[in-house]
Each structure stands twice: as structure tokens, then as C-alpha cells.
KOLLO-461327 format. One line per 2 residues: number of its first residue (from 1); for each residue x, y, z of N, C-alpha, C. Coordinates in steps of 0.02 Angstrom, whole numbers, plus 32768, in hexadecimal, padded with zeros to 4 digits. Example, Ala and Ser with C-alpha at 12.3 -4.5 7.8 and 13.67 -1.06 7.14 Angstrom:
// residues 2
1	8294/7EE4/8186/8267/7F1F/8186/8294/7F5B/8186  8282/7F90/8162/82AC/7FCB/8165/8285/8002/818A
//
This chain:
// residues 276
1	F196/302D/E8A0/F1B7/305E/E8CB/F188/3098/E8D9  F16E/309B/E915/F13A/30EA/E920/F164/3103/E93E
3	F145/3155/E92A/F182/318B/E940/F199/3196/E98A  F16C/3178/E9AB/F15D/3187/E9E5/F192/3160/E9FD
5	F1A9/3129/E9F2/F1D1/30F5/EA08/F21D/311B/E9FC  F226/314B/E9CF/F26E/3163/E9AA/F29A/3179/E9E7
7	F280/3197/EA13/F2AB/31C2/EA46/F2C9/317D/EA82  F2BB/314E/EA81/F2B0/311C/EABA/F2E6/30E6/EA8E
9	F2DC/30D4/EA38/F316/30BA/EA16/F35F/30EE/EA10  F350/312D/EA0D/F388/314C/E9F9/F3BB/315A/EA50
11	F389/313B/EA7B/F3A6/3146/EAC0/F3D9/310F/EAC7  F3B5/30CC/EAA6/F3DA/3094/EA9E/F419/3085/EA9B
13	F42C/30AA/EA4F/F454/30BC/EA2D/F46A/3081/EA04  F49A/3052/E9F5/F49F/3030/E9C6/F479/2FE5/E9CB
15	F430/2FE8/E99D/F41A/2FC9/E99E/F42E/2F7C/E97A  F461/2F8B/E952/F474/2F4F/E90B/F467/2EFA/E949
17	F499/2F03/E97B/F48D/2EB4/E991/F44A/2EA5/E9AB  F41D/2EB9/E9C7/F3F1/2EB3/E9D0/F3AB/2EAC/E98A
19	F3AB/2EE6/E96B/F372/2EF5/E946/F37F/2EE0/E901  F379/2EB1/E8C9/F3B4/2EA2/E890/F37E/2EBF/E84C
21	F33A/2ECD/E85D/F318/2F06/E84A/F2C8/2F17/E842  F2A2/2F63/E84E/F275/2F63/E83D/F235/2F56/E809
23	F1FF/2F74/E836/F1CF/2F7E/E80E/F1AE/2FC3/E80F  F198/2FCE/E7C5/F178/3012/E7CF/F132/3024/E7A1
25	F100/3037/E7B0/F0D0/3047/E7A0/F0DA/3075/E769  F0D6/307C/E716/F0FE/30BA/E6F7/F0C5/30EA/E6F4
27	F08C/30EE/E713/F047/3124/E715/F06D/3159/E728  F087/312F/E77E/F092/316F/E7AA/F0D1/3188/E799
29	F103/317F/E764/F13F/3192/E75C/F14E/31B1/E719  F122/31B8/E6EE/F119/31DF/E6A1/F11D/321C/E6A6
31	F13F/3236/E68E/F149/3299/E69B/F16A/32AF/E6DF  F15E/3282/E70A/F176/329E/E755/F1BB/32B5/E749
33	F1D6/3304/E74F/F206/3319/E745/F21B/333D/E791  F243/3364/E79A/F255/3391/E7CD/F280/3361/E7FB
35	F27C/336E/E843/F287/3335/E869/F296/32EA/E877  F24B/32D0/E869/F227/329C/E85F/F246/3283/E823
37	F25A/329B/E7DD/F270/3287/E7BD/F2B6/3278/E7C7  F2CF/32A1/E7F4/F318/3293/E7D7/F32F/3254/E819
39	F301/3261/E83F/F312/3222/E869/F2FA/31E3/E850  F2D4/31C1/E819/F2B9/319B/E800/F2E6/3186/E7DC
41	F30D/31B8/E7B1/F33B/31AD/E783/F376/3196/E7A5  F391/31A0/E7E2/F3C7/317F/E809/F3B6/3149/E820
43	F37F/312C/E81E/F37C/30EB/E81F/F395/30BA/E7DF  F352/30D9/E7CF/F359/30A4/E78A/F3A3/30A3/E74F
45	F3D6/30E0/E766/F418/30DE/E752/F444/30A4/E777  F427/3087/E7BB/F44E/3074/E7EA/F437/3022/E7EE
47	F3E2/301C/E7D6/F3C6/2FD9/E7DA/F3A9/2FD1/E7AF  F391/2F8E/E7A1/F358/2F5D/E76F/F320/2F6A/E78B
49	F2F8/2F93/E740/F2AF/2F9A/E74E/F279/2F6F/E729  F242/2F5A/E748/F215/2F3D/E721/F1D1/2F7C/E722
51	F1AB/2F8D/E70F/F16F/2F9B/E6EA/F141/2F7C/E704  F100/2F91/E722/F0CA/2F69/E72A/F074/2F93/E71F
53	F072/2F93/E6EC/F03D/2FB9/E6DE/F004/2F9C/E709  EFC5/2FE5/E703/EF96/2FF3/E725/EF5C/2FF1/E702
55	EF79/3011/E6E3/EF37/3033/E6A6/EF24/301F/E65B  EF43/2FF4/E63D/EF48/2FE9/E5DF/EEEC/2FB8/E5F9
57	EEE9/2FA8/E618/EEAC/2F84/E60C/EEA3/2F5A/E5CD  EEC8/2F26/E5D7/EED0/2EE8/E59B/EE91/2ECA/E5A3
59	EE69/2EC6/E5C2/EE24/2EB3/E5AD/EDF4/2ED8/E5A0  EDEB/2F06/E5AB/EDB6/2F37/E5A6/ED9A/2F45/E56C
61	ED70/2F69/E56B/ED41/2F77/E51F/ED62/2FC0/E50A  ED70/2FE6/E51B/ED95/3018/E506/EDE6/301C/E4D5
63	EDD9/3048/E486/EE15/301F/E470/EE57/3040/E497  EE90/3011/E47F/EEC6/3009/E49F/EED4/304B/E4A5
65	EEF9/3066/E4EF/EF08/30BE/E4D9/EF6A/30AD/E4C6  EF67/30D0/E48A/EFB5/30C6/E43D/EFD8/30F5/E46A
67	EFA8/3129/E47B/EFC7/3168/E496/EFF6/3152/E4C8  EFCF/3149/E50C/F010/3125/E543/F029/30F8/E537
69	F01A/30CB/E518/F054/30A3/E4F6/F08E/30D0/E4D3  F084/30F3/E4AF/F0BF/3104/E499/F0FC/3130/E4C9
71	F0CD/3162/E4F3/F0EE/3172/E540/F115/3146/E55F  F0F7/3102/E55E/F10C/30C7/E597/F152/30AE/E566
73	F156/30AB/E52E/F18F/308E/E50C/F1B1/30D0/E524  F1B5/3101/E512/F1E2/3139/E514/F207/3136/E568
75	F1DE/3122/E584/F1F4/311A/E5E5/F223/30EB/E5FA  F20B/30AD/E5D6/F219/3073/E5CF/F26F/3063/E5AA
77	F27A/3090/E570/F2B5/3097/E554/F2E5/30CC/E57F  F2C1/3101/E593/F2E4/313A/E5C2/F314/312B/E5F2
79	F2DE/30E0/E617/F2FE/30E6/E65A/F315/3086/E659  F31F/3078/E62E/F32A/3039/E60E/F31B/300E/E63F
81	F2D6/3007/E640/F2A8/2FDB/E657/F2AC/2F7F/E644  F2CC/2F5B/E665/F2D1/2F20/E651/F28A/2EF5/E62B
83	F25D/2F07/E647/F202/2ED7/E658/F1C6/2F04/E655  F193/2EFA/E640/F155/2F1B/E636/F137/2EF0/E638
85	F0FA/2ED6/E685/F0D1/2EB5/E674/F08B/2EE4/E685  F04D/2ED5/E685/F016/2EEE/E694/EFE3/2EA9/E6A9
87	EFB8/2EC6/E6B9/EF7D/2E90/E6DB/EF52/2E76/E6BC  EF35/2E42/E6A9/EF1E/2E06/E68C/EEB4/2E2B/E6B8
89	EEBE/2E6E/E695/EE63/2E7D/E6AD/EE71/2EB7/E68C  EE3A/2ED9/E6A2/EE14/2F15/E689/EE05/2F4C/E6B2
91	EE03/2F91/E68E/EE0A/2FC0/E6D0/EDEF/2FF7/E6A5  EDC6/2FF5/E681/EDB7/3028/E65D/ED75/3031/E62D
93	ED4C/3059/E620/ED18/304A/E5FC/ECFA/30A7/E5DD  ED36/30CE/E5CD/ED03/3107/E5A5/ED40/3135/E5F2
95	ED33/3114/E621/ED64/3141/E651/ED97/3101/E67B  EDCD/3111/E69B/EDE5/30EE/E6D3/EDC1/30CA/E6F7
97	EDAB/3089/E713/ED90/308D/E767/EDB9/307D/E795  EDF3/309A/E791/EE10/307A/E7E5/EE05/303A/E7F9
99	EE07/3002/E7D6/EE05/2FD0/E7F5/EE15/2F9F/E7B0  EE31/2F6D/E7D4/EE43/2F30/E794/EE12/2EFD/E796
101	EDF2/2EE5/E766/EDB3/2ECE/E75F/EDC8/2E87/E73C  ED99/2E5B/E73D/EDAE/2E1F/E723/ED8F/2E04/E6E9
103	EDA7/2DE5/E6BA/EDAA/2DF0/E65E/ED7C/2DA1/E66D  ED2C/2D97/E652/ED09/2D59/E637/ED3C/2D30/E61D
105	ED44/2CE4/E649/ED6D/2CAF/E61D/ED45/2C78/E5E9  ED47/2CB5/E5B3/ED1F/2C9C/E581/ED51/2C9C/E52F
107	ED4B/2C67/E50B/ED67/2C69/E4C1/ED78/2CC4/E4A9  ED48/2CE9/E4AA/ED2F/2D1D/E492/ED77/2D5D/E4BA
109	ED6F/2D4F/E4E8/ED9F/2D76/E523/EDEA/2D60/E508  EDEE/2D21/E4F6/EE2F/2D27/E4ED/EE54/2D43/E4C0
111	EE2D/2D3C/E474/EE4D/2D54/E443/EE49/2D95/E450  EE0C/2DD1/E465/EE16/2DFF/E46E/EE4A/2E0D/E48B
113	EE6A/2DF2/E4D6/EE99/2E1A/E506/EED8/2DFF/E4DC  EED1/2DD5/E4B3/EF0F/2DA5/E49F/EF25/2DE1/E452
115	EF02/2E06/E436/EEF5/2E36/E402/EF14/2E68/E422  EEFF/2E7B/E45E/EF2A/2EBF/E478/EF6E/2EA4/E498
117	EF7D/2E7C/E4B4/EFAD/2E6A/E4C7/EFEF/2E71/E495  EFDE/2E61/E44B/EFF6/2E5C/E409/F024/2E9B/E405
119	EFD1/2EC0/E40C/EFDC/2EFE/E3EF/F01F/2F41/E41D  F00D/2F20/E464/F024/2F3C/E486/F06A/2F35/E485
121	F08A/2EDE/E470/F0BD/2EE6/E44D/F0F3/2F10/E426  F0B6/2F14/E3F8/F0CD/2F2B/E3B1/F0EF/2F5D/E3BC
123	F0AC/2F92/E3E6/F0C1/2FD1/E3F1/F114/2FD9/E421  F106/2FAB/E449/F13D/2FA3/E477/F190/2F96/E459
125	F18F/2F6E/E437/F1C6/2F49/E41A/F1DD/2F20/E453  F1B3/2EFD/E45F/F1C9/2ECE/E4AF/F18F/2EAB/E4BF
127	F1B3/2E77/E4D8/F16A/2E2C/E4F0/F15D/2E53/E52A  F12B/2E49/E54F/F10D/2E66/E57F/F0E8/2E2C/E5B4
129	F0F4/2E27/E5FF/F0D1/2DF4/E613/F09C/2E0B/E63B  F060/2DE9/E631/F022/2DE6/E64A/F026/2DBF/E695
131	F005/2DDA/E6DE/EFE3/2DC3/E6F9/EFAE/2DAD/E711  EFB3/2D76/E725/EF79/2D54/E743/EF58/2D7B/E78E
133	EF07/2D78/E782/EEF1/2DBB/E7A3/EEC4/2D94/E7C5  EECF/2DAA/E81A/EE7D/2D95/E842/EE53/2DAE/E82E
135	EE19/2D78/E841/EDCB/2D81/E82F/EDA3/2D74/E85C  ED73/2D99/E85F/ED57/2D7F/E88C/ED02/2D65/E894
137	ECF4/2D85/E84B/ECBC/2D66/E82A/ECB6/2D56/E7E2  ECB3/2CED/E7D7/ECC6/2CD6/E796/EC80/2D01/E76E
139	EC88/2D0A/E726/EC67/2D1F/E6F1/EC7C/2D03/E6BE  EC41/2CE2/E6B0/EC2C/2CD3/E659/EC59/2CA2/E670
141	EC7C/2C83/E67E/ECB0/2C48/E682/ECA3/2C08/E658  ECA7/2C12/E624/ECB9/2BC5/E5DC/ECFD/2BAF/E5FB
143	ED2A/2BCB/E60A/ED60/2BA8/E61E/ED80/2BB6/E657  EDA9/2B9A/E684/EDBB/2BA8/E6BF/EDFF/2BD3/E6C5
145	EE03/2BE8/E6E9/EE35/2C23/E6F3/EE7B/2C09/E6DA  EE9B/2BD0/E6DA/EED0/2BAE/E6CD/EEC8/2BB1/E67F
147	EE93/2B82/E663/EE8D/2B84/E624/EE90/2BCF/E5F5  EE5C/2C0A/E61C/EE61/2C26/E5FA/EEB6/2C5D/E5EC
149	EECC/2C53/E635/EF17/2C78/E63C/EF40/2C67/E600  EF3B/2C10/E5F9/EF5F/2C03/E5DB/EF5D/2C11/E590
151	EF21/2C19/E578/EF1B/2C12/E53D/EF11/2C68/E527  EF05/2C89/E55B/EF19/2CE6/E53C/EF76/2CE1/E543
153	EFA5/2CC7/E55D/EFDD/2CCC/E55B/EFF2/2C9E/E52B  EFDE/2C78/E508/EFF3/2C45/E4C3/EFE9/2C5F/E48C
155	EFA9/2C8A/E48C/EF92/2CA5/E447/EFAE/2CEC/E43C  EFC0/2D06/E483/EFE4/2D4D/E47A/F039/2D4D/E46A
157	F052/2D1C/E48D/F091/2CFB/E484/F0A8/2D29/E4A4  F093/2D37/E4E3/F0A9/2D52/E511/F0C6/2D29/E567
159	F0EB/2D59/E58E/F109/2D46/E5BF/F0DF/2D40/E605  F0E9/2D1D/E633/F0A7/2D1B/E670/F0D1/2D31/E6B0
161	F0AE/2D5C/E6CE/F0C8/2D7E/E70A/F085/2D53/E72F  F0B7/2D1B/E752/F08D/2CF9/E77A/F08E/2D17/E7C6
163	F04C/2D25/E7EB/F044/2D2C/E832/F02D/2CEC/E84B  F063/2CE9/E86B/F04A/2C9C/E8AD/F01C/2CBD/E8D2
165	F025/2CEC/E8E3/EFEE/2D06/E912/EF92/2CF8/E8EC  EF9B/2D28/E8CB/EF6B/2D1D/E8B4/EF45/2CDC/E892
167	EF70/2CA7/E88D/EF5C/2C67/E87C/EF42/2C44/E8C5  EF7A/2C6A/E8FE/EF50/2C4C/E92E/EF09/2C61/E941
169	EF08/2CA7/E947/EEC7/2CD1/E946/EE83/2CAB/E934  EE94/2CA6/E8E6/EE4D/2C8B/E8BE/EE62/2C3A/E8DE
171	EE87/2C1A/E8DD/EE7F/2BBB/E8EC/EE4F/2BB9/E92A  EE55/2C02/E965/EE28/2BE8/E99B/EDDE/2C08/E983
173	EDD3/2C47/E95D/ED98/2C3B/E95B/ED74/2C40/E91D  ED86/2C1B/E8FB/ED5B/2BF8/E8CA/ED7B/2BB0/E8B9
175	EDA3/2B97/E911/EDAB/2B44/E91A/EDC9/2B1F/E8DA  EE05/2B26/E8DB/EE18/2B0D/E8B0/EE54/2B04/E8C4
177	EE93/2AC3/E89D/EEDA/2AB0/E8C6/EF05/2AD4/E8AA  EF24/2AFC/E8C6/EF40/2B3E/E8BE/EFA6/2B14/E892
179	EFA2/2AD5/E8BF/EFE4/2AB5/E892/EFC5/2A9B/E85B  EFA3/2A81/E84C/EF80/2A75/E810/EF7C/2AAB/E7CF
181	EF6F/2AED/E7E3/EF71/2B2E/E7C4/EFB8/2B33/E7A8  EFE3/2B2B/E7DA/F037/2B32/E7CE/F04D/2B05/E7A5
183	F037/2AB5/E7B9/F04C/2A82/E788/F042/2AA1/E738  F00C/2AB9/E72C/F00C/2AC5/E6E3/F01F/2B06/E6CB
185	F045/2B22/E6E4/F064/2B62/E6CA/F09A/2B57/E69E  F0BD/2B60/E668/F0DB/2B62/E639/F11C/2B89/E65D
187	F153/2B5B/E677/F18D/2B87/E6AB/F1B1/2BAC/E665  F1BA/2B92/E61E/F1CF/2BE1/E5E4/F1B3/2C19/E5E1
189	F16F/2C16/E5FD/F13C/2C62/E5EE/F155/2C8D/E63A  F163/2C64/E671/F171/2C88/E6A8/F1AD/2CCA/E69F
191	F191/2D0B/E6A1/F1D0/2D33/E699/F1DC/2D48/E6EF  F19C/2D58/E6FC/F1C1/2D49/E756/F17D/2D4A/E786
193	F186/2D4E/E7D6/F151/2D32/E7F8/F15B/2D83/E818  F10B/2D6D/E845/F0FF/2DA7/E867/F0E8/2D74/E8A6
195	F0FE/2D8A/E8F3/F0E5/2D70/E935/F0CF/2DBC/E93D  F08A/2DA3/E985/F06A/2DC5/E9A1/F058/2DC4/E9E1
197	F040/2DF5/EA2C/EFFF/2DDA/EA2E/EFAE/2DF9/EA2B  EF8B/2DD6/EA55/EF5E/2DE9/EA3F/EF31/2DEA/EA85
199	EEDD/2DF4/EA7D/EEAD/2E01/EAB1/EE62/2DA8/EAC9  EE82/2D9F/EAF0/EE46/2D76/EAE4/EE0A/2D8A/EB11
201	EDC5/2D73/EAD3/ED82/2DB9/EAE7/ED60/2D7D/EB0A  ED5E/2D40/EAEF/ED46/2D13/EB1B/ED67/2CC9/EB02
203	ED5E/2C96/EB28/ED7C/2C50/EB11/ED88/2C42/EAC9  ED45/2C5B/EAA5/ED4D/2C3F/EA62/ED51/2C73/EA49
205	ED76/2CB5/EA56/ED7A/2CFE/EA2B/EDB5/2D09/EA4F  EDE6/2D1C/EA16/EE1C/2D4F/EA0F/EE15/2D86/E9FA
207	EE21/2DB3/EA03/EE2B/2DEF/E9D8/EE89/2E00/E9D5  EE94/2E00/E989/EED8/2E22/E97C/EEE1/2E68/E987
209	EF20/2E64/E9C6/EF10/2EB4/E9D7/EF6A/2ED5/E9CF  EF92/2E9B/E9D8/EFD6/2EA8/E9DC/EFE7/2EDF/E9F5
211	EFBC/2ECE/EA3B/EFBA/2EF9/EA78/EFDA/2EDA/EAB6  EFFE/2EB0/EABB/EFFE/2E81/EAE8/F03C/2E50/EADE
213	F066/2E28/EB0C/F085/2E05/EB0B/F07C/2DC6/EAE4  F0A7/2D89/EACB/F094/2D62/EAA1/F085/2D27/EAD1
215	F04A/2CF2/EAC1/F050/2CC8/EAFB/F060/2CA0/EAD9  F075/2C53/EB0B/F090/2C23/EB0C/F070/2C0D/EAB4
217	F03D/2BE7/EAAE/F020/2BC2/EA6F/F030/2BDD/EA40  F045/2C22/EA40/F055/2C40/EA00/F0A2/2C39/EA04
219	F0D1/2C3B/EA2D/F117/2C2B/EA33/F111/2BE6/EA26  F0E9/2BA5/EA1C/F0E4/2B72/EA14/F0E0/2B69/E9C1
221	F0A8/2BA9/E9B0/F098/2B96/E979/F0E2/2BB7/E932  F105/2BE3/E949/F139/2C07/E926/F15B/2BD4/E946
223	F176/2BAB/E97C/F1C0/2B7F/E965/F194/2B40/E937  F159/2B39/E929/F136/2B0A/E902/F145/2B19/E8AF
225	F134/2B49/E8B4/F13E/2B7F/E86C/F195/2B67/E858  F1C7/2B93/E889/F215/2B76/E864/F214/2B43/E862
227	F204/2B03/E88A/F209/2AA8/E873/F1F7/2A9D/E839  F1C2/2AB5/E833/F19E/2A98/E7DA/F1B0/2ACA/E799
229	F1C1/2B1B/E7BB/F1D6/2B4B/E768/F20C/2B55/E762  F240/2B48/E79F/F27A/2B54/E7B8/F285/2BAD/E7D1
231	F2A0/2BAA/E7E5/F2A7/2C09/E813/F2B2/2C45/E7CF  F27C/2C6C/E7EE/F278/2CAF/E7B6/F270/2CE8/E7E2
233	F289/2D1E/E7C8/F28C/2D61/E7F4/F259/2D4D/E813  F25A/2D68/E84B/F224/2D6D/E870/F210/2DB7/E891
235	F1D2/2DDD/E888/F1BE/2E1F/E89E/F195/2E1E/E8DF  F1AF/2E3E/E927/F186/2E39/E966/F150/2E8F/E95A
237	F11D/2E70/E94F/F0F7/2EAE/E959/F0CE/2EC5/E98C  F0DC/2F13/E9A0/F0A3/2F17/E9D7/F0A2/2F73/E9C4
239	F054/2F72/E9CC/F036/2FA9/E9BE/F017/2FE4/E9F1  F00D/2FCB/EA24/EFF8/2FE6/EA62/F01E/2FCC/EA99
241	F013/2FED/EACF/F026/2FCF/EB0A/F06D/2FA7/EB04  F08F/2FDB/EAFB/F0C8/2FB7/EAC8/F112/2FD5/EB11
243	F129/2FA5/EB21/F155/2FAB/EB5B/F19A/2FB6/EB5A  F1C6/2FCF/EB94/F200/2FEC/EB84/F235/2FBD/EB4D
245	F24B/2FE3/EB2C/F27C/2FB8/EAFE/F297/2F61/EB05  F2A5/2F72/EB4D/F2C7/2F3B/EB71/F2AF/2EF2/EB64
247	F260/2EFD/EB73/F22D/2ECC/EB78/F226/2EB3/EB2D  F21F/2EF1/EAFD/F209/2ED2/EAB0/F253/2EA7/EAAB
249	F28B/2EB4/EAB3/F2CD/2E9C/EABE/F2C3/2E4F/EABD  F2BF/2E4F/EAFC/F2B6/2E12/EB29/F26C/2DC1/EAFF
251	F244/2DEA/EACE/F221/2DD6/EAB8/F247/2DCB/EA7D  F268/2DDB/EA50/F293/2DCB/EA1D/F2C8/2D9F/EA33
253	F2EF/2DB0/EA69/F318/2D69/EA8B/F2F6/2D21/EA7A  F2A9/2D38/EA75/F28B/2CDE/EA7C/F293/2CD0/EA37
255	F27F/2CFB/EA0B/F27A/2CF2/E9C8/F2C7/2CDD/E9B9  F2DE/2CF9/E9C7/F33A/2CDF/E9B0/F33D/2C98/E9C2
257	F330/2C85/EA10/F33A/2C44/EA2A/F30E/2C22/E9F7  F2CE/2C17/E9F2/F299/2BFA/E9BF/F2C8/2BEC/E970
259	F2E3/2C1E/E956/F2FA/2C19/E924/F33F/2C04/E90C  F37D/2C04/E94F/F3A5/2BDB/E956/F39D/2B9A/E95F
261	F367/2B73/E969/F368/2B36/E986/F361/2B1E/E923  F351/2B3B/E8F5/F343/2B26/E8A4/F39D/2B2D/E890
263	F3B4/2B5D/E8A1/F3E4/2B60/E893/F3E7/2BA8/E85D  F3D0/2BE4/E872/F3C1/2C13/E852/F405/2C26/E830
265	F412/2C4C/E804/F445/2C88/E7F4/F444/2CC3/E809  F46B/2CE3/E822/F466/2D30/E82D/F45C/2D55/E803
267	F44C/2D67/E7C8/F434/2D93/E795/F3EC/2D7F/E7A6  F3D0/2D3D/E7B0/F381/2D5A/E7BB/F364/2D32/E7FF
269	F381/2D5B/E83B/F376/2D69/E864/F32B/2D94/E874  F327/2DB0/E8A7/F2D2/2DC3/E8C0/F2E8/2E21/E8BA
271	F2AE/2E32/E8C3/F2A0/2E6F/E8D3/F265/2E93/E90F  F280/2ECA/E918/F230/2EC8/E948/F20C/2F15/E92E
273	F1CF/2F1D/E93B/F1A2/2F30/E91D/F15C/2F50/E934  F168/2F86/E931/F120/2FC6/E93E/F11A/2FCE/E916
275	F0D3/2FCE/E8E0/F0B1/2FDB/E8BB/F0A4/3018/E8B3  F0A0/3044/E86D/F090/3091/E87E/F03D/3082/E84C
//
């Protein structure tokens, strides 16, 4: 939910049949009091929130920060946050860098991120699910992105916030069969999906920008996803260039249709989704 979007939902007005619930970045929403707070808080009194961290940097060389963790539980219980997942990379080294970076799929990488993942637990009192993150240049690679996903989410005994998007992303360029990727996902670890779209820089380059409408192959590849894991929340994200309500609307209509054809339940129905 970015703030920016608040005046354009609250114009709405009752979002429940449409929206069945967000997502929220908890960086940009920690301390925010005054205003901003109290309109945040009429949400999340009114809807189901999930959590999507930015910053814990589960791979990184820097140790775990206890500190915002312990902030993030306190937020998390406040505003009774259903879900906490974070991103399956790295974003940090001595300072921030603004950018999510991608973790060597190597033996060595796993137990490390699979160690904080633990830990992050602990601190939490709650499983936490990890996503799967575009890349766009392999490193150190002993094992392939499937293998290694799988085996930091087995040893952490943690939950997977799968992006179709991003499975499609990396299948075109580093060529690989993007249903094949799906076939071996573990549909118990799935706690829910994320659709996108994205930029293409040239034939064999994507860039993930969830700037953009979702195209067809990726609506191919999410009703592919419910056939084989069966239908799980589903989150529409868009970060920029992000269009009147109506339209993100109209883009969740598909997700409903996609996810009725499995035979979904209404408790986990879709949501839609600006990233803060």
C-alpha cells in the first residue's frame, strides 16, 4: 500500500468485495504516527495484511539487525499482521544499498541464509516466507536456482512466497522451462504468489520492473501455477506507473477468473498491491 495511492482508495470507499487484502512494506510504516498513521491503522482494522520486507538482508554478510527485528514483531502484533515474508537476496554490506542483490547458489549460501532465516524466526515467533528473487547475473552457481531455493526453504523450514513473475523473468534469460521450475515446487511450502509485470530490454533480457501491465505468458504461467499447487492468495503488484484504481481492478478480475477455474475458497482469494 503507498501512501500516495490512500486518497484515490479512501475515494473508493468500501473496498472488502473487491480487495480481500494487502501488502505492505513495514520500512515505510514503523513509527509513522500523525495522519499517515491513523489512516494506516483504518485499514488494517478493516483488512488482512501481509508484510513484505525490504531490508533484513537474509543473505548478506552483515549480522542479522535483532534490533528491527524486534520493531518488526512489535508492528506485526500491533496491527495483527497475518504474513511476513522478505526476499530470498541481499541488500546490505556495513550500509543499505538500495537494491536487492542476488545470494551465490552455493552449499555455503544456504546454510548461512537458512541460519538467519531460523533466527529470524525465533525472534519472530512466526514461520516467515521467503521469496524467490530475479537475477540477472548467475554467481558462483554449484547449484541451480531451483535446487538451491529449494534446499534454503527445507533446511530453514520455512514458507515460499513464490513469484511467477519472476520465475518467468529469469526462465527467459538465463533459458530455462519456466513450467519445469513450477513442476518442482513443493505446493505445502507455498504460503502465497506474487504476479507482475515487467520491462523487456531486449529479446533475451527482462528486467523486473512491476512497472507495467502483466502479459499474456505470465497469465499462462499463474493459471499453470493453480493446476499443479492448486490456488493460493494471490498479490498483483505494481510499483510505478501504477494506473487508476479501476484498471489494477480489472487486473485482479483475471486473477479471480484464473483462480476460480481450481475451484478457489473465498478466504484466500487475491489481493492487489503497491509496494512501499
Amino acid at each position: 500500500m503507498r501512501r500516495s495511492l490512500l486518497p484515490e482508495l479512501d475515494a473508493a470507499g468500501d473496498l472488502a468485495a473487491a480487495i480481500d487484502f494487502f501488502e505492505v512494506a513495514p520500512e515505510n510504516w514503523l513509527g509513522v504516527g500523525g495522519r499517515l498513521g491513523k489512516a494506516f491503522r483504518r485499514y488494517t482494522e478493516r483488512h488482512a495484511f501481509i508484510a513484505h520486507g525490504l531490508s533484513l538482508s537474509l543473505g548478506g554478510p552483515d549480522p542479522l539487525d535483532e534490533i528491527f527485528l524486534q520493531r518488526l514483531k512489535s508492528f506485526l502484533e500491533e496491527h495483527a499482521i497475518v504474513r511476513y515474508s522478505e526476499h530470498l537476496s541481499w541488500c546490505s554490506d556495513g550500509a543499505h544499498l538500495y537494491d536487492l542483490l542476488p545470494i551465490p547458489f552455493t552449499e555455503g549460501a544456504v546454510h548461512h541464509v537458512a541460519a538467519r532465516i531460523r533466527r529470524t524466526q525465533d525472534i519472530l515467533g512466526r514461520r516467515i516466507a521467503v521469496e524467490n528473487a530475479s537475477y540477472y547475473t548467475p554467481l558462483a552457481s554449484e547449484l541451480s536456482e531451483i535446487e538451491f531455493l529449494l534446499a534454503v526453504v527445507a533446511e530453514a523450514d520455512c514458507e515460499l512466497l513464490l513469484d511467477v513473475n519472476n520465475v518467468y523473468v529469469n526462465s527467459v534469460n538465463h533459458r530455462f522451462d519456466a513450467r519445469a521450475f513450477i513442476d518442482r515446487i513443493p505446493a505445502e511450502r507455498v504460503a502465497y504468489l506474487h504476479v507482475a509485470g515487467h520491462y523487456n530490454e531486449a529479446p533475451d533480457l527482462i528486467v523486473d520492473t512491476h512497472g507495467a501491465d502483466i502479459i499474456d505468458p505470465v497469465w499462462d504461467l499463474l493459471a499453470y501455477t493453480y493446476d499443479r499447487i492448486g490456488a493460493r492468495p494471490t498479490l498483483l503488484e505494481r510499483d510505478y506507473n501504477i494506473p487508476p484504481l479501476p484498471e489494477l481492478l480489472a487486473e485482479l478480475g483475471r486473477v479471480r477468473t484464473l483462480q476460480s477455474a481450481t475451484g478457489i475458497d473465498s478466504a484466500t482469494a487475491p489481493l492487489r498491491h503497491a509496494a512501499l
